[in-house]
N, C-alpha and C positions, 0 to 999 in steps of 0.2 A: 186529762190522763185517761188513757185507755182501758176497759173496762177489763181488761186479761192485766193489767199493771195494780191493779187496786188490788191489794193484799189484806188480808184478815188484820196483820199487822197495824197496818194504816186505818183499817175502820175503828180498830180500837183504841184506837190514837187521839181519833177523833174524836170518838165517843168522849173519850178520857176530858178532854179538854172543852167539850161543849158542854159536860155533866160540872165540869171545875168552875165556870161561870155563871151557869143557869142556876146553880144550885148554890153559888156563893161559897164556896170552899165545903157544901157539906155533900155531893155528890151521893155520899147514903142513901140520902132520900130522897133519889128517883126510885121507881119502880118501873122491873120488867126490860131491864136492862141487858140488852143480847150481849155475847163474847163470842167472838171468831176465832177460827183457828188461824193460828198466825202467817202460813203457810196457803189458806185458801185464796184463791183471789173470789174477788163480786161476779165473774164471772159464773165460777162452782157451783158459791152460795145461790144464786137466782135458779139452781138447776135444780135444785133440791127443797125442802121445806124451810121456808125462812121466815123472819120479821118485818119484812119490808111489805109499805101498802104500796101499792105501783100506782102509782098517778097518773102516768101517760095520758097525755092526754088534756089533760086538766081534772081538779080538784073536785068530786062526786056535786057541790054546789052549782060549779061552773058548768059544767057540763045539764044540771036541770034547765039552767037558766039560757043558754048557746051552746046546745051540742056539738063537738068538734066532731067528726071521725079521727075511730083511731088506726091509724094503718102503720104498715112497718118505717116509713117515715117520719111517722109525729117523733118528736122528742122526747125519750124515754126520759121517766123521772120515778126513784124510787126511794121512799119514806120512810124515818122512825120516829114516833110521835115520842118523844122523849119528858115534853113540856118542859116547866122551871117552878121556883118557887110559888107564883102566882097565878102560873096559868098552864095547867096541864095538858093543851094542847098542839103547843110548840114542834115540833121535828127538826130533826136533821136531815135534809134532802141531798139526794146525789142526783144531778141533772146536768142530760146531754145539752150543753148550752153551746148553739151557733155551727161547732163545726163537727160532723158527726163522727160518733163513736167519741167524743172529749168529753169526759166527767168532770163537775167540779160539784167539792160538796158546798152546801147552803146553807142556811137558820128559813127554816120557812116560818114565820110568825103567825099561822093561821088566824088572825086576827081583822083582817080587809074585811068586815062588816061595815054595812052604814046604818047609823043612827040620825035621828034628827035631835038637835040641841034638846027639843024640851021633853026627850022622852027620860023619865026617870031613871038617874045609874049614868046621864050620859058623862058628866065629869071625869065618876070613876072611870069609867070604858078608855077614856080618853087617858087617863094615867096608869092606867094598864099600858095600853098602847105604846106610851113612851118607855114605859120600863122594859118592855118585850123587842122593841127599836132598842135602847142601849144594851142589852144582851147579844142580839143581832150582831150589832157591832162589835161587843168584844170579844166573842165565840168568834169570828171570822175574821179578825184581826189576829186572835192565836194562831187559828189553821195557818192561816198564811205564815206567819212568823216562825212556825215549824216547818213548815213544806208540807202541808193539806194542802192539794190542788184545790183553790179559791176561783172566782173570775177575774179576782185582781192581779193573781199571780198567771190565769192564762190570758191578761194583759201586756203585764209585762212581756211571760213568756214569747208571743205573737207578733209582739210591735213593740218590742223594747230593747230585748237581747241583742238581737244584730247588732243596732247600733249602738248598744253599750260597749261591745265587745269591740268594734270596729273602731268607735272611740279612744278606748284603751289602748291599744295595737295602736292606733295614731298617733297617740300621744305617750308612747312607749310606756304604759303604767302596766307594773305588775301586781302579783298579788304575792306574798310572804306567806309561807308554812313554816310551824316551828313544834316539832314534835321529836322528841326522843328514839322512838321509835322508825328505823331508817324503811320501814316494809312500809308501813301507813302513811308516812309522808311522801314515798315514793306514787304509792296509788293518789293519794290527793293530786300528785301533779301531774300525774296521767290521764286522773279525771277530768281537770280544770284543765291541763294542756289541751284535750281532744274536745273540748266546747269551746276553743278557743284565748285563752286565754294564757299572760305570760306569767310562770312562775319561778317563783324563785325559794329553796328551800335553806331556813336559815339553818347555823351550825347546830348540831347537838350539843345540850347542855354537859357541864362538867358531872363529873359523876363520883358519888362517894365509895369510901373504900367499904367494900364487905364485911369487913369487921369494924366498921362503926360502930361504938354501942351505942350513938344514936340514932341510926338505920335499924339495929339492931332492937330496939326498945321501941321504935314507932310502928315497925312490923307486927312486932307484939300485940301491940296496941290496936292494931286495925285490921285484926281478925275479922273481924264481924263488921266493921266500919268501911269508912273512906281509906283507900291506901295513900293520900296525901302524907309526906313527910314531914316534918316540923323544920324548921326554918334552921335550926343549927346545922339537920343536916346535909344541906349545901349553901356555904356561906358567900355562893355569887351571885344565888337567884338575883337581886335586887342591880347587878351589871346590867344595862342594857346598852352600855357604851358602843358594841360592836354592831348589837341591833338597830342602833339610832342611824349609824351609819349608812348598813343596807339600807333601811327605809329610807333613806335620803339619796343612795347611790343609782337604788336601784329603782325610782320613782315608785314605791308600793302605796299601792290605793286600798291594800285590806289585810291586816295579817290575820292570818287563821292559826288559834294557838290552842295545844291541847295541853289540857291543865296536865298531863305527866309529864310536861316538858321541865328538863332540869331537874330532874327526879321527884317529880310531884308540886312543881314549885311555880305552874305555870300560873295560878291566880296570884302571889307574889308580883310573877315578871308583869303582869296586867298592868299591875295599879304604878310599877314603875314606869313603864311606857305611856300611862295615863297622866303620870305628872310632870314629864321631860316634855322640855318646850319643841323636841324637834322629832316627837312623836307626836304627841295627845291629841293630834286633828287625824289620827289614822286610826278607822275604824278598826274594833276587833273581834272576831268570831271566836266565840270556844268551844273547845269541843271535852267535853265528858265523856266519861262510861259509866255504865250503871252504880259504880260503886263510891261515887266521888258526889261529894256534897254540890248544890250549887242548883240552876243557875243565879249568877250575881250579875242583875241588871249593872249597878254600879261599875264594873269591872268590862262586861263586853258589852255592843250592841244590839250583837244576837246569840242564842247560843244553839246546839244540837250535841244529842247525848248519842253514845255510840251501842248498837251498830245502830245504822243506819243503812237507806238506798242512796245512789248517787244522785235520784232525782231532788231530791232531799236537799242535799247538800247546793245542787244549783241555783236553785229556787233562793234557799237562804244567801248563799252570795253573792246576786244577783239582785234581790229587795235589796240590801243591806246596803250593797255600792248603789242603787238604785237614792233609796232614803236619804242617804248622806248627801247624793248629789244634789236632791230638790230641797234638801236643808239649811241651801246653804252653805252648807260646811264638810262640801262633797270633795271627790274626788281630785280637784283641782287644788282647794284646798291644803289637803291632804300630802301633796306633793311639792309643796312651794318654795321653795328657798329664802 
């Protein structure tokens, strides 16, 4: 991602989510934790007084040990030493990797010392180490699975997309939108149509009368909450008879469903299309807004909460049909009769 595309928004995103593993659900206690404006990009921020150690270069170690030069070439790499429970030296790195000007953020485990077996502490060092590797991994397993530009996902992005898309488009699979809302589903197919892919937008759910009093009564209710409605008040969520069809007519490799679909009733319609045999091999994305409970692993197999950017958005459908495919119980699957 380009370094004018990284938005304040996204560094704190990241933060958020590398702070949620490193810290074990108590993110508290890090300290000296930067917030961006949501609005700046990383470009701004570098122009101005910031948090970041700039590594270019290599690591003040590496550089005693094998001076690099650093010229407008070397590979810009810029740090927040954030640490984790165990080991306060930790960061989260944004580095130009391979192709220039492309960021992707990191877990730098500052950790690469060498010991010899019998020097005392090596055991512990050594299970440090491992516990600082499995944070590694699941801090950069979230990025990616929200759309934080990873190296995994500028894998795929690089050498993947094409020929998934071209795939698709061959083998005429679409992807299924299912949202209430005819403005937002319009732009999902705009988005996904213009990266190539074919979509297909399901019907709008039925919709209750304005003076329900149980529309009436869950409004009430969810001032301050989730605007999710209570299941009396649309007594088809659990139909998906029409939807089984499209997905069957129309070969769908992913529906993307936003839980206001059917007036709030879209993690209902989930779990029916999770257990109808001529669904439940079709993956499914949901999507949230801030005010909606969620996400439920059980229910989608990725999710993204709203707003969002669209890069966001491709990234995640893109893994998603990606993962399904080398699972096994991809895309092909998904569409079988």
């Amino acid at each position: 991602m380009k370094m004018q595309e990284i938005s304040g928004e996204l560094l704190n995103r990241a933060i958020a989510l590398y702070l949620e593993h490193a810290y074990r659900g108590h993110p508290e206690r890090a300290r000296n934790v930067p917030q961006f404006k949501p609005a700046e990009t990383l470009a701004e921020v570098l122009q101005r007084e910031h948090p970041f150690e700039d590594l270019t270069g290599g690591t003040p170690s590496t550089l005693a040990a094998e001076p690099v030069p650093v010229s407008g070439s070397a590979p810009r790499v810029y740090a927040l030493r954030l640490g984790n429970l165990a080991y306060p030296h930790m960061k989260l790195a944004l580095v130009e990797a391979y192709f220039a000007d492309e960021f992707v953020f990191a877990v730098d485990r500052h950790d690469t010392f060498h010991f010899e077996p019998n020097v005392p502490g090596y055991a512990a060092w050594c299970e440090l180490k491992e516990i600082n590797r499995l944070i590694k991994e699941a801090v950069e397993d979230a990025w990616h699975k929200s759309g934080v530009p990873t190296l995994r996902s500028m894998r795929e992005k690089a050498f993947e997309r094409p020929d998934l898309v071209a795939r698709m488009m061959r083998e005429g699979l679409a992807i299924l939108v299912l949202d209430d809302d005819e403005a937002r589903a319009d732009i999902l197919k705009g988005i996904l149509g213009e990266d190539g892919y074919t979509v297909v937008v399901g019907p709008p759910g039925p919709r209750p009368r304005e003076d329900s009093t149980a529309v009436l009564e869950a409004r009430k209710r969810a001032k301050d909450e989730s605007l999710r409605l209570p299941a009396a008040a649309c007594d088809k969520a659990d139909d998906v008879d029409a939807l089984c069809e499209i997905i069957r007519d129309q070969r769908v490799a992913l529906a993307i469903l936003d839980v206001s679909y059917r007036t709030g009733q879209g993690p209902r319609v989930a779990a029916a299309l999770r257990v109808d045999a001529r669904s439940q091999s079709t993956p499914i994305l949901g999507i949230y807004s801030r005010r909606d409970f969620g996400p439920d692993p059980d229910l989608f197999d990725a999710s993204l909460r709203r707003p969002y950017r669209k890069e966001a958005l491709l990234e995640l459908v893109h893994s998603t049909l990606v993962a399904r495919s080398r699972g096994g119980s991809g895309i092909h699957e998904a569409v079988s009769e």
